[in-house]
N, C-alpha and C positions, 0 to 999 in steps of 0.2 A: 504494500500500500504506500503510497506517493504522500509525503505531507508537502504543503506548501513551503517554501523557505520563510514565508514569513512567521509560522508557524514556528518552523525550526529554531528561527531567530530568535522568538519571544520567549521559549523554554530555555535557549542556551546563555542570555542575560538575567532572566529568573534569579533572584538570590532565593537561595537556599532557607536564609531566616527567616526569610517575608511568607514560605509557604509552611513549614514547620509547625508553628501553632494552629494553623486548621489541621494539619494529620494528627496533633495533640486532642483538639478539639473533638475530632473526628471521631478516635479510639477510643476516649473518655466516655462521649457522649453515650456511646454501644457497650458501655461497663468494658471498657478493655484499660489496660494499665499503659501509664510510660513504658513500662519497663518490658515491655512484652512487642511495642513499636518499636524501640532499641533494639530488642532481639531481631525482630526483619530487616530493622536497617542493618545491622552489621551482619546477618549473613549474607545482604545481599550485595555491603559495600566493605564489610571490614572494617567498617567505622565502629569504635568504642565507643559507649557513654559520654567520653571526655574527650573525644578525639569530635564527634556531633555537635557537643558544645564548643569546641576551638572555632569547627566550622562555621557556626552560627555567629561567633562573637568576628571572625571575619569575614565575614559579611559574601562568602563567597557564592557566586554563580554558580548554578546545574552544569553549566561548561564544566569547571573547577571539579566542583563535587563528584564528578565523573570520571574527569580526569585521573583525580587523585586515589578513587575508587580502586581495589582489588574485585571485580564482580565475581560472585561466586560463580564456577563453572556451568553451576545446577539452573542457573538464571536464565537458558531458555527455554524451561520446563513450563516457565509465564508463557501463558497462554491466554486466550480470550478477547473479552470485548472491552473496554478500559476507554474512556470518552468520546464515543462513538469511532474510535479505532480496533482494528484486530491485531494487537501486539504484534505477533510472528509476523505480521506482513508488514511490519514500519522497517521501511528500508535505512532511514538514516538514524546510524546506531546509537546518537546522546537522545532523538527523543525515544527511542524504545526505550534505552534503560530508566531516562524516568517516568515512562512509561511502565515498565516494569512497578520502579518503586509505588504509584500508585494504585498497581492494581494488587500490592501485594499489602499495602495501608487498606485497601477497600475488602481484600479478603479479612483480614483479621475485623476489621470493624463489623463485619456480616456475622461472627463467631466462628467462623472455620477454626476448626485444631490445629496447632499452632505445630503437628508434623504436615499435616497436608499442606499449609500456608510456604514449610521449609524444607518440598520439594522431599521429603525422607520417607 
């Protein structure tokens, strides 16, 4: 699936901080914990607790956040439909992976079991 560039452009200035608190928001709202949203982000970026918080206090871009990302191997097992996109068909690879990342904030917020969520 083809995104526009402009598309592309809008996710890869995206800072990171600006969106964080709605996946907070998000998980909360559905009785889900921090600490359980930490668990997805870092298996799916290698990001620690404290290494999510450096991110956030610098203010970095989806570009960035990516960049700096280890994505787990397991991360083309994301599958589906995630804002009105079909993951596996987004051709250009910074918005898949935060693509990824959201549709794996949207699985846990639903109550999926948090092995199905980590691909195990």
């Amino acid at each position: 699936m083809v995104t526009t560039p402009e598309h592309d452009a809008r996710i890869a200035k995206m800072t990171f901080s600006s969106v964080y608190p709605h996946y907070v928001t998000k998980v909360e709202s559905k009785g889900r914990t921090i600490e359980e949203l930490h668990q997805v982000m870092e298996w799916l970026t290698g990001f620690d607790t404290k290494k999510l918080q450096e991110l956030i206090d610098e203010k970095v871009t989806f570009k960035t956040f990516f960049e700096r990302a280890e994505l787990n191997p397991k991360a083309t097992l994301i599958t589906g439909l995630i804002c009105g996109y079909r993951i596996e068909e987004i051709e250009t690879p910074l918005t898949r992976q935060a693509r990824y990342l959201d549709k794996l904030i949207d699985e846990l917020a639903k109550g999926k079991k948090m092995e199905k969520i980590l691909r195990q």
